[in-house]
C-alpha positions as CSV (number, residue, x, y, z in Angstrom):
1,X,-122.3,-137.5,53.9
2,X,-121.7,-136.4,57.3
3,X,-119.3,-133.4,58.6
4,X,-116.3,-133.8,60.0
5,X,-115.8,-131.0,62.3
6,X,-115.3,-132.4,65.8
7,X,-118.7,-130.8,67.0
8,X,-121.1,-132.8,63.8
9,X,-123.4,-135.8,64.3
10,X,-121.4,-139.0,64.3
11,X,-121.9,-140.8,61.0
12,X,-123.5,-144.0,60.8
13,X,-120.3,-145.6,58.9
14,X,-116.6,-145.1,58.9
15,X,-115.1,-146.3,55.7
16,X,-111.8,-147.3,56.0
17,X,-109.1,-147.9,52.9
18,X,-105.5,-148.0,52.6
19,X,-103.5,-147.5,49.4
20,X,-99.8,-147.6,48.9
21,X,-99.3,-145.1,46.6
22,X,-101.9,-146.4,44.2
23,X,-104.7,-143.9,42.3
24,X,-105.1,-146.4,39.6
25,X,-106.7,-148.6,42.3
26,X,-107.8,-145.8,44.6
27,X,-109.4,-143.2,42.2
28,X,-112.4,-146.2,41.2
29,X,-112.7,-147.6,44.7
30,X,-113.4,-143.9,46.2
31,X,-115.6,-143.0,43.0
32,X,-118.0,-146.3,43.7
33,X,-118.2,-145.1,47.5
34,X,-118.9,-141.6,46.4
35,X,-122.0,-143.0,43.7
36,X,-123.5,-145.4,46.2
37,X,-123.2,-145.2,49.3
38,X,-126.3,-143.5,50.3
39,X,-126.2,-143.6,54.5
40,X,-124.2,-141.1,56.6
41,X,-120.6,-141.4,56.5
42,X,-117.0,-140.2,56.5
43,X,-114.1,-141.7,54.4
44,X,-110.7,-142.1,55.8
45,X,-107.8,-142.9,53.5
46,X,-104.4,-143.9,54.9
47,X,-102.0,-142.9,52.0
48,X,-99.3,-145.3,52.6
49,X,-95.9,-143.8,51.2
50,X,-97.7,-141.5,48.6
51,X,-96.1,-139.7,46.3
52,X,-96.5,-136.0,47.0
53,X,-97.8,-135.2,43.5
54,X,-100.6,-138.2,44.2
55,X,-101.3,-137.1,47.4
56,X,-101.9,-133.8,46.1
57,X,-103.9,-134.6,43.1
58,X,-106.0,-137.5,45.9
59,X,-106.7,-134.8,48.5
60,X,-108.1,-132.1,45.5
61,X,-110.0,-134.7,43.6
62,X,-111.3,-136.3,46.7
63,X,-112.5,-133.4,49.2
64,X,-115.3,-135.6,50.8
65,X,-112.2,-137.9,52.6
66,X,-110.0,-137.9,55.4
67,X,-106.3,-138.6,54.1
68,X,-104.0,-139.5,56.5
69,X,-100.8,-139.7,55.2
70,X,-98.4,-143.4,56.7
71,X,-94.4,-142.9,55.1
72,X,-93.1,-145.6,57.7
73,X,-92.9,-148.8,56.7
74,X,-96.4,-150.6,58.0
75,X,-98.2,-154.1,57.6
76,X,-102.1,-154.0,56.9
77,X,-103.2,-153.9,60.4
78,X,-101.1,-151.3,61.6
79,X,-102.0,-149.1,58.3
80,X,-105.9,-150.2,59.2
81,X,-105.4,-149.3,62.2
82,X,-104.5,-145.3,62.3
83,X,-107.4,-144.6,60.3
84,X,-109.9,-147.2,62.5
85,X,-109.0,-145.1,66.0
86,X,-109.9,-142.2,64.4
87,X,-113.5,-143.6,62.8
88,X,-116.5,-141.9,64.8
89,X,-119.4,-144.1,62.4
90,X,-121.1,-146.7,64.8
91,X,-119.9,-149.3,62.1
92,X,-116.4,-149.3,60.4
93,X,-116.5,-150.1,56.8
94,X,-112.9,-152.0,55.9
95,X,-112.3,-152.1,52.2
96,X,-109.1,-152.7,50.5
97,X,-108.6,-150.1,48.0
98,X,-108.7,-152.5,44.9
99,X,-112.6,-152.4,45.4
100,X,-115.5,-151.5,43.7
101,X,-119.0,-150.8,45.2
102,X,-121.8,-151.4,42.5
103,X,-125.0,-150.6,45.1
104,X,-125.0,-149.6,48.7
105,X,-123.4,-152.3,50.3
106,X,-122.3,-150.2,54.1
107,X,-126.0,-148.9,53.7
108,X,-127.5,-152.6,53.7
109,X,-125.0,-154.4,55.9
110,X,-126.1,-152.1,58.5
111,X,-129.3,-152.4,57.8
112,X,-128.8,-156.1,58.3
113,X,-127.6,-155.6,62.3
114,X,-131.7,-154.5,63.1
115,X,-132.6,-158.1,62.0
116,X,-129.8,-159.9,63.5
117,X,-128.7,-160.9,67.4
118,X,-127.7,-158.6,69.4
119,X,-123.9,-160.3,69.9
120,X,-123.5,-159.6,65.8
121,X,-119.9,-158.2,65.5
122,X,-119.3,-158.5,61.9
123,X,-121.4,-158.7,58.4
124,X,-119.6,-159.5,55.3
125,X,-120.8,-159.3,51.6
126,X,-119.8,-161.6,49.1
127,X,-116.6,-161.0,47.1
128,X,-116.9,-161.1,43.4
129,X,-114.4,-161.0,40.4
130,X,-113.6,-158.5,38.1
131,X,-115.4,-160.0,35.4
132,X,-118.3,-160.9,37.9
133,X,-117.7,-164.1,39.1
134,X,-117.8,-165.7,42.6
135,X,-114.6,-165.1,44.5
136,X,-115.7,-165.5,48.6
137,X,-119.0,-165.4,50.1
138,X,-118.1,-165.9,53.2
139,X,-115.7,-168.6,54.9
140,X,-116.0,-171.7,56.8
141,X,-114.0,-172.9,60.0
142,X,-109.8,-172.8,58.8
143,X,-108.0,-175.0,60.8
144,X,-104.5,-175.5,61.5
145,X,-104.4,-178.8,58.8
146,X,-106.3,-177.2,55.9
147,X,-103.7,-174.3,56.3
148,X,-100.8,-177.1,55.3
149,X,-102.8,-178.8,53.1
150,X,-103.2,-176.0,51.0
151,X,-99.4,-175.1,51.2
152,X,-99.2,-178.1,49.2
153,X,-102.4,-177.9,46.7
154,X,-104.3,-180.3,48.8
155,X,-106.9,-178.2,50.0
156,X,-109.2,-175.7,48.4
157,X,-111.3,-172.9,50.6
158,X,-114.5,-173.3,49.3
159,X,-115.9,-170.0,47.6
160,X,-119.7,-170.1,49.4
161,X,-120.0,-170.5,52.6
162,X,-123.8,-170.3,52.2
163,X,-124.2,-173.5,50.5
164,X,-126.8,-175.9,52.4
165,X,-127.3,-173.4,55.5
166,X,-130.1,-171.8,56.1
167,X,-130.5,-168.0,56.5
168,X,-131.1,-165.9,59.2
169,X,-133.1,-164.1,57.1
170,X,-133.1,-162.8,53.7
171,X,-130.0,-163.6,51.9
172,X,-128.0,-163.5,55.3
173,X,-125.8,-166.5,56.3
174,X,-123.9,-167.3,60.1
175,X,-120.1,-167.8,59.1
176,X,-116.5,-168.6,60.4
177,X,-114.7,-166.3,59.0
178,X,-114.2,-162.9,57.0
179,X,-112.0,-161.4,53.6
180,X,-110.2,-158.3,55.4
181,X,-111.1,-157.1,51.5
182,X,-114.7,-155.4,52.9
183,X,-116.6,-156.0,56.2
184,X,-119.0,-154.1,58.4
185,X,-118.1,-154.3,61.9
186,X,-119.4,-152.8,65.4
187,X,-117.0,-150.0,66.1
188,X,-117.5,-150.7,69.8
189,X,-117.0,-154.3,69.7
190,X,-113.4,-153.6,67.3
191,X,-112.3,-151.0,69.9
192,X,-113.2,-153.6,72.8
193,X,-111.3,-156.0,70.5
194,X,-108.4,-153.7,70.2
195,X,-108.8,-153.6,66.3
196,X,-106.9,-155.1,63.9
197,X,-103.9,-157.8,65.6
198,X,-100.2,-155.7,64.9
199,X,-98.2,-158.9,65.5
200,X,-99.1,-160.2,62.1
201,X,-98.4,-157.8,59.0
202,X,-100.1,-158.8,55.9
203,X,-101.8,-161.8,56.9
204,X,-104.2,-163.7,58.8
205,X,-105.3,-160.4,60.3
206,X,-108.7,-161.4,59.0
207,X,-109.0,-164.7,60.2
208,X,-107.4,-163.6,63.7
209,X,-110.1,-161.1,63.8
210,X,-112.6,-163.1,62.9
211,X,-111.8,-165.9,65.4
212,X,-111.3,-164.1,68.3
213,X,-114.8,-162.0,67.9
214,X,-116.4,-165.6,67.6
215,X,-114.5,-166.9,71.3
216,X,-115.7,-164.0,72.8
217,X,-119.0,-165.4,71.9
218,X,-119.9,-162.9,69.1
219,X,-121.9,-163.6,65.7
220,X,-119.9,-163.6,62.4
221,X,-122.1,-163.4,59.2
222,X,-122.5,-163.4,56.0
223,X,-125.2,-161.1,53.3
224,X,-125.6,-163.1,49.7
225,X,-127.5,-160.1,48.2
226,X,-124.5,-156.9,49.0
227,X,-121.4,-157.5,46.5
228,X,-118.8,-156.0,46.3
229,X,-115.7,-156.7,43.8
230,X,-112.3,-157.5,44.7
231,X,-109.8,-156.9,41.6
232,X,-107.1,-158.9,43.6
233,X,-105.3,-160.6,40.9
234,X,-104.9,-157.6,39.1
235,X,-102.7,-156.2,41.9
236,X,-101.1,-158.6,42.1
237,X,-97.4,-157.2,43.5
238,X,-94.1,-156.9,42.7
239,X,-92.9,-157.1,46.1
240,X,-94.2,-160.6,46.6
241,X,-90.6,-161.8,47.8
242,X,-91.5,-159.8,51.1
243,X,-95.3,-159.8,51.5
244,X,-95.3,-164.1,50.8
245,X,-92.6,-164.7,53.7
246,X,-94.3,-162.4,56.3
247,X,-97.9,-164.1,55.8
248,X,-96.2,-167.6,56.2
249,X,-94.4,-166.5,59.4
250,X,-98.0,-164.4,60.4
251,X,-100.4,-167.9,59.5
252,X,-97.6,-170.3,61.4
253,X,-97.6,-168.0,64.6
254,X,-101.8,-167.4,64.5
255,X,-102.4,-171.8,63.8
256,X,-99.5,-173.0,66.3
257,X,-101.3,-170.6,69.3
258,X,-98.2,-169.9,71.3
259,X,-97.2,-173.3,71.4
260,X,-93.5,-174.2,70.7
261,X,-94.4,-178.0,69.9
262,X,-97.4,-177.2,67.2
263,X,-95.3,-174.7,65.1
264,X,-92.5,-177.2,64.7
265,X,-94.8,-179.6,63.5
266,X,-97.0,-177.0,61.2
267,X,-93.4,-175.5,60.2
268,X,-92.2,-178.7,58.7
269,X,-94.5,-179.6,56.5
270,X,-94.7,-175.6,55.0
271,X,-90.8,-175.6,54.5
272,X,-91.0,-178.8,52.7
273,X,-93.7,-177.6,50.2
274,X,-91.5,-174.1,49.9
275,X,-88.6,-175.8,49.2
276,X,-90.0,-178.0,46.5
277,X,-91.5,-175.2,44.9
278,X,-88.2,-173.0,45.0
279,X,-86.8,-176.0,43.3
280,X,-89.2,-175.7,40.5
281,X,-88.6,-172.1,40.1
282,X,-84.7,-172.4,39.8
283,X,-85.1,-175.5,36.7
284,X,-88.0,-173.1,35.4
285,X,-85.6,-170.1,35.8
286,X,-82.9,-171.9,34.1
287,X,-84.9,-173.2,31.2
288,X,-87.1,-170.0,30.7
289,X,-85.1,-167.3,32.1
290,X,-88.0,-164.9,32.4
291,X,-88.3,-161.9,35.5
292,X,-91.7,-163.9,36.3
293,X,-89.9,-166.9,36.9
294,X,-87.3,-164.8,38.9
295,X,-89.7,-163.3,41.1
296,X,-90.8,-166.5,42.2
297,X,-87.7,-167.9,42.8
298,X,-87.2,-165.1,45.0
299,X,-90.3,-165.2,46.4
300,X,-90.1,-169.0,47.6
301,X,-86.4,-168.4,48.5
302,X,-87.7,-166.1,51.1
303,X,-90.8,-168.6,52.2
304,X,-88.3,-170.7,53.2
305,X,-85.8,-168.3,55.4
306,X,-88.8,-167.2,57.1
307,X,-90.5,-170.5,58.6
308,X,-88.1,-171.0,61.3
309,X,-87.1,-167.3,61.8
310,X,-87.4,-165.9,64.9
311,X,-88.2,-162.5,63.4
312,X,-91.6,-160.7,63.5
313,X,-93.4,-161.0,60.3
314,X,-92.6,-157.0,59.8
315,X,-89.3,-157.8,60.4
316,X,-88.9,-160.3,58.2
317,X,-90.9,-158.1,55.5
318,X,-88.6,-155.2,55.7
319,X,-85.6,-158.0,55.2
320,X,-86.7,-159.1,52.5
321,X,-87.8,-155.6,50.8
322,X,-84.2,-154.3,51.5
323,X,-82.3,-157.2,50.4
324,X,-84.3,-157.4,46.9
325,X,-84.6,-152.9,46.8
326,X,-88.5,-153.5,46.8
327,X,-89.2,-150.7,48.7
């Protein structure tokens, strides 16, 4: 693994990770990266409101990494991005730190950029479960429509993007769009980009990213063979009644494009299928008074203050997080 005094060769990769305050899910995620990744590289961790016992026992069990320490509150891009200014790897490695590496996925993916055009930006592996099965490889064009659809269970996002394409080479597939969960991505062409977008918070950073590296005519692709796996449902998060409203504000600013006209008539349709489904929570609460049932009652609650805010999507996070003492 390479150095990191100021004056040591550049490492090949940067691997970026953010936890909030999380070893259970950090302690695997930097293990996998310390068993298989085999190419030159430096680990950066932003410890996002750590504990200073954690932070403590992180920094001693982990000597190999970077931790930079975040207390203030920060979306995923903003958290992304202390670490990514800092990176000095030709490629950036993002990986969410409820990951596991099983092979040397940074040491392939950029193996894959000596085979691909030179406008490649991004290569992403595919995203499995927990218990192995297929969760994202890849994703195809997400336009403004699917985004309501799916609000209302109309519309699926296929899980492989591969199917009926034909490779580059190898197992390696031209897509839309990218997981922020793990992707490899030309440091150079991030900076130029000016990394991850802050005006969103938890999501469509990915998507954002992923479209405006593609209008800038760059590549976006995909490697079948490099997995990695993404326990997301098991992290699933208490705090859902401030992350859910901030995405929908974050999706409903990134599909309307500025325009006034287009997030009134994406915004409609979303409140409409909140509402109904804050409805169902409050007869589900009644009749099965459970805290699962009040989270979501809270959580759709929220979805609903929050399509025709005005607020930032941070804003509206930290709202939320204060009203219901998440934070």
């Amino acid at each position: 693994m390479g150095a990191r005094g100021t004056h040591s060769p550049a490492p090949l990769v940067s691997v970026v990770t953010v936890c909030m305050n999380r070893p259970d899910n950090l302690y695997p995620c930097l293990l996998s990266i310390r068993e298989h990744c085999r190419v030159s590289h430096e680990v950066l961790v932003v410890a996002y409101r750590f504990s200073a016992e954690n932070l403590a026992r992180a920094k001693a069990d982990f000597p190999e990494a970077r931790f930079l320490v975040g207390d203030e509150v920060r979306g995923f891009s903003e958290n992304n991005n202390m670490a990514l200014r800092q990176a000095r790897g030709r490629f950036c490695f993002v990986l969410n730190d409820d990951t596991e590496l099983r092979s040397d996925v940074p040491g392939r993916l950029a193996e894959d950029f000596s085979r691909l055009p030179d406008n490649a930006a991004i290569v992403t592996p595919r995203l499995v479960n927990a218990d192995g099965s297929l969760q994202l490889c890849g994703r195809p064009h997400y336009p403004a429509a699917f985004y309501v659809l799916q609000q209302w269970h109309l519309h699926s996002e296929p899980k492989d993007d591969t199917l009926g394409k034909t490779p580059v080479f190898g197992e390696v597939f031209p897509t839309s769009n990218i997981s922020g969960a793990a992707f490899l991505i030309k440091t150079d062409v991030f900076r130029q980009a000016g990394w991850f977008d802050e005006s969103y918070f938890f999501t469509p950073e990915d998507i954002a990213l992923s479209t405006k590296l593609r209008e800038a005519g760059y590549g976006v692709y995909v490697d079948r063979g490099a997995e990695v796996v993404h326990k997301w449902k098991a992290t699933a998060s208490r705090i859902s009644p401030a992350v859910r409203p901030a995405a929908i504000r974050g999706s409903l600013m990134f599909f309307s494009r500025g325009s006034s006209a287009k997030y009134f008539l994406l915004a409609a349709p979303v409140w409409l299928a909140e509402f109904s489904k804050y409805l169902k929570a409050c007869l589900r609460r009644l009749f099965r008074p459970s805290d699962e049932n009040v989270l979501k009652m809270r959580t759709f609650r929220e979805n609903c203050a929050a399509v025709f805010s005005r607020r930032t999507p941070k804003q509206i996070f930290i709202d939320s997080a204060r009203r219901w003492k998440l934070l």
